[in-house]
VMD Tcl script that draws the C-alpha trace (Angstrom):
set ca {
  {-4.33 5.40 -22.29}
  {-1.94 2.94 -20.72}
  {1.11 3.67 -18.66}
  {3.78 1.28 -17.32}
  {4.09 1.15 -13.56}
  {6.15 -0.41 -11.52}
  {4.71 -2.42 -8.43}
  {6.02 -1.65 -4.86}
  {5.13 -3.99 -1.90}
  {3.69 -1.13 1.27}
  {2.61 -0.89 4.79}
  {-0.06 1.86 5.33}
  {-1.05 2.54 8.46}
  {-4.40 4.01 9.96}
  {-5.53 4.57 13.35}
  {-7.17 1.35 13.29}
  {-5.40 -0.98 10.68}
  {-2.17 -1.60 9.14}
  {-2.57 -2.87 5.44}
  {-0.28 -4.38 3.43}
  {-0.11 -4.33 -0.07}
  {0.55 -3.54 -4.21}
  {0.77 -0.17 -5.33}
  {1.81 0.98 -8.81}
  {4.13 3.95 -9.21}
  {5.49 5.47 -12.59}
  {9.25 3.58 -13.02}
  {11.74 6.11 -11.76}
  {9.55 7.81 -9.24}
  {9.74 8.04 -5.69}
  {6.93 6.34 -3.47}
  {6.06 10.44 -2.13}
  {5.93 11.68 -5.33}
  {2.73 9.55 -5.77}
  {1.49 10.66 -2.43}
  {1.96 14.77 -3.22}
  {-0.04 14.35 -6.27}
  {-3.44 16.69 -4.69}
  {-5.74 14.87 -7.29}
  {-5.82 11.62 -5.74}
  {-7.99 11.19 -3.09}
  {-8.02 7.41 -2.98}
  {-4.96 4.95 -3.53}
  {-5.52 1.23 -4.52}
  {-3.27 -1.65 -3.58}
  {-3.43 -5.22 -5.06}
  {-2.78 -8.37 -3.05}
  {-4.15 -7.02 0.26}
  {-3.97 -7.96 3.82}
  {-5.29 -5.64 6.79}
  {-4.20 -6.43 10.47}
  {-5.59 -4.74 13.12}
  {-2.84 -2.04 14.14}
  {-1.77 -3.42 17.79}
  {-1.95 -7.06 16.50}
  {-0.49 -9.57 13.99}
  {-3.54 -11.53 13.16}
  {-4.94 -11.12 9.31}
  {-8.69 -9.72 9.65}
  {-8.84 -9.52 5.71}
  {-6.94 -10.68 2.70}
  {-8.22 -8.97 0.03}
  {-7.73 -8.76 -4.08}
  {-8.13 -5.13 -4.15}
  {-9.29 -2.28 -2.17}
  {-8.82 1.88 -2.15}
  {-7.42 3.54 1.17}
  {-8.58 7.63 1.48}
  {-5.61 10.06 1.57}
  {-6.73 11.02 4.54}
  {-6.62 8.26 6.65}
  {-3.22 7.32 6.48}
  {-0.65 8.01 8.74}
  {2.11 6.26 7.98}
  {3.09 4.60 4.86}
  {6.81 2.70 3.95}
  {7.86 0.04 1.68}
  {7.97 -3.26 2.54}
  {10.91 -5.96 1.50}
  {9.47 -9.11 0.43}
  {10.64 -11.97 2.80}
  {12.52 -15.04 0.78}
  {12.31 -18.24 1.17}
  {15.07 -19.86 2.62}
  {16.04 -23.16 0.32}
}
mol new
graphics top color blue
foreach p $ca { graphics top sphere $p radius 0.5 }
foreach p [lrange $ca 0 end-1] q [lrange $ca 1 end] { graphics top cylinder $p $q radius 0.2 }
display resetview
């Protein structure tokens, strides 16, 4: 069964690594409501790039990949930058 999501560009951070990326939320929803929902043990992002946490440099760009509930510490939402014209 399909349902519509809406993307949301985040910053998760680990002890290690900060990633970057996708997730999909149900429209209308907040960002924590996805994260107090017990049954999911693993989140996946889209359009992924993982930094070390104490550096700026890109270790991995990645199409897709799953981060464990339980090893994030932090997670926000991230503004996409513009272009300036």
């Amino acid at each position: 069964m399909y349902t519509e999501k809406q993307k949301i560009r985040v910053m998760m951070c680990t002890s290690l690594y900060r990633i970057e990326g996708d997730m999909y939320i149900i429209p209308g929803s907040r960002l924590t409501d996805t994260f107090n929902v017990k049954t999911h043990d693993f989140f996946p992002l889209t359009n992924v790039k993982v930094m070390h946490s104490l550096e700026d440099k890109v270790f991995y760009e990645l199409n897709f990949v799953t981060v464990h509930r339980d090893s994030i510490l932090l997670v926000f939402p991230v503004e996409e930058k513009k272009s300036e014209v």
